[in-house]
DOMARVO-776586 format. One record per residue: x, y, z of N, C-alpha, C in turn. Coordinates in steps of 0.05 Angstrom, whole numbers, padded with zeros to 5 digits, always signed. Layout:
// residues N
XYZXYZXYZ...
// end
This chain:
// residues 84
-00371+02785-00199-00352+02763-00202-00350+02748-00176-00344+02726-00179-00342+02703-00147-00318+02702-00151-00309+02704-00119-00289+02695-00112-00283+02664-00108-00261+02654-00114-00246+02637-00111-00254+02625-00089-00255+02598-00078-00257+02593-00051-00232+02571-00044-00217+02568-00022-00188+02556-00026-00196+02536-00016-00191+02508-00021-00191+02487-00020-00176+02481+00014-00190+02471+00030-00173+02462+00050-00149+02441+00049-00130+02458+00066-00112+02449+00050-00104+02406+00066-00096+02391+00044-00097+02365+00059-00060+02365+00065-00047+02347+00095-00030+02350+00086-00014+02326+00075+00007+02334+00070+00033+02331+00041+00039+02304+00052+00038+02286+00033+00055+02260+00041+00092+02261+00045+00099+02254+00061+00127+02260+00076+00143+02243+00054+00162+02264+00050+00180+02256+00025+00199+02228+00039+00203+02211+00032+00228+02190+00042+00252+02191+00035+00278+02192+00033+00298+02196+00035+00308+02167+00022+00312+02157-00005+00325+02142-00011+00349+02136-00004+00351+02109-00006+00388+02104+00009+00411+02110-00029+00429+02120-00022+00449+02119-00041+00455+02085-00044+00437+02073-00061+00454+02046-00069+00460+02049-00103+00485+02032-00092+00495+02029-00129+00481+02009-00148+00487+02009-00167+00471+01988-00188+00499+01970-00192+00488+01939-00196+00483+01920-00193+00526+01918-00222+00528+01941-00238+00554+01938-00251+00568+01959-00238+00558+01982-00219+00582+01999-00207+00590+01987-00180+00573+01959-00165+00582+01949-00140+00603+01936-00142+00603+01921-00168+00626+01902-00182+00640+01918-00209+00639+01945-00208+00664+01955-00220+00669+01940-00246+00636+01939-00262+00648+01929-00291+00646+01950-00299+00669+01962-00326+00667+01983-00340+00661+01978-00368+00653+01950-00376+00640+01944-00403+00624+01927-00401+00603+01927-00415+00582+01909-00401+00578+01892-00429+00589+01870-00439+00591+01848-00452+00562+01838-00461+00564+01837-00488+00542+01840-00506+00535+01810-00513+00557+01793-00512+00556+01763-00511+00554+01746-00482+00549+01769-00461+00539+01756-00435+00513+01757-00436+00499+01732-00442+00474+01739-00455+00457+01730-00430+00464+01725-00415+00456+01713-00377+00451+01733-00369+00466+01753-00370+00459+01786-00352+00446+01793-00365+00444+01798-00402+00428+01816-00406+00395+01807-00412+00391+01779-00410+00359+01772-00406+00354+01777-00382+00364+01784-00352+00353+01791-00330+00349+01822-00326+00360+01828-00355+00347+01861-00356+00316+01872-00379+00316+01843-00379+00291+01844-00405+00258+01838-00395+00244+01838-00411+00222+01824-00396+00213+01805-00417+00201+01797-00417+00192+01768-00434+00186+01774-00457+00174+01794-00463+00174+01808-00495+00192+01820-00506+00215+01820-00489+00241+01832-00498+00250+01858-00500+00231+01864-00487+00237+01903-00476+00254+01905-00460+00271+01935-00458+00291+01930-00434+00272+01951-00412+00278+01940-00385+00272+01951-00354+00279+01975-00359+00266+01989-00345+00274+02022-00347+00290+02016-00326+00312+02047-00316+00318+02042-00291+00319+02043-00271+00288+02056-00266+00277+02053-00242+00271+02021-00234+00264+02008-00253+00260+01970-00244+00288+01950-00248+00310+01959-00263+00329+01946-00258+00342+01950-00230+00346+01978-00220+00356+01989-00212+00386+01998-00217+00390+02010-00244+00419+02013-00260+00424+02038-00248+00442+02060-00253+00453+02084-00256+00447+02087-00291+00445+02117-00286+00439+02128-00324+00463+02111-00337+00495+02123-00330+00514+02111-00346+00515+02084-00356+00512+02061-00330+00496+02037-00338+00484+02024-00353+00458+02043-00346+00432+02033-00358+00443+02044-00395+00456+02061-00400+00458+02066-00430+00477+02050-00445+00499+02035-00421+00510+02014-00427+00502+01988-00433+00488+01985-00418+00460+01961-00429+00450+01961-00442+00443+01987-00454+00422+01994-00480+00439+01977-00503+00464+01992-00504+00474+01989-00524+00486+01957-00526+00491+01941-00505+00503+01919-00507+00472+01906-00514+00452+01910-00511+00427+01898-00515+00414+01895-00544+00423+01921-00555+00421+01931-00581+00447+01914-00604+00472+01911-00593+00489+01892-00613+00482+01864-00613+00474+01860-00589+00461+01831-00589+00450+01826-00597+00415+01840-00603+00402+01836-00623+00409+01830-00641+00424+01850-00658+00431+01852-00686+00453+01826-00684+00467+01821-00666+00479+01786-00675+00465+01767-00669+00438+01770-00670+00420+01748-00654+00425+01735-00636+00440+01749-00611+00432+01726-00591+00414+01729-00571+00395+01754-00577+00378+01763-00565+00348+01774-00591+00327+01764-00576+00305+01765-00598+00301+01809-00596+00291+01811-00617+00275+01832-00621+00246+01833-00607+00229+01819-00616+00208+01810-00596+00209+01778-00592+00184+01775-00588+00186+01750-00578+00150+01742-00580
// end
């Protein structure tokens, strides 16, 4: 049987230390994110009408599921397309 031979080892890319910043409704302390503000919620969309994950908006989870959902009634009252 052969032994294994260990790969030299390369080294580790140095982790970076993100800054604690807030998203863009916890800096301004909105606690409902308005489904008929239809200005904010196309700057979370992209042209086919998907929403930004939130790594590219830059939301917080709580947020970002707040958006979902204000994104999702809008649809359904049309003031936001499904696709496009």
């Amino acid at each position: 049987m052969q032994q294994k031979r260990n790969k030299p080892r390369t080294p580790r890319m140095v982790r970076t230390v993100r800054e604690n910043t807030e998203c863009r409704f916890c800096r301004d302390k909105v606690e409902y994110i308005d489904y008929k503000d239809v200005e904010v919620l196309q700057k979370l969309l992209t042209q086919r009408g998907k929403i930004f994950s939130r790594k590219r908006s830059g939301n917080c989870a709580g947020c970002q599921r707040k958006v979902q959902n204000a994104v999702k009634r809008a649809r359904y009252m049309a003031l936001l397309p499904f696709v496009s």
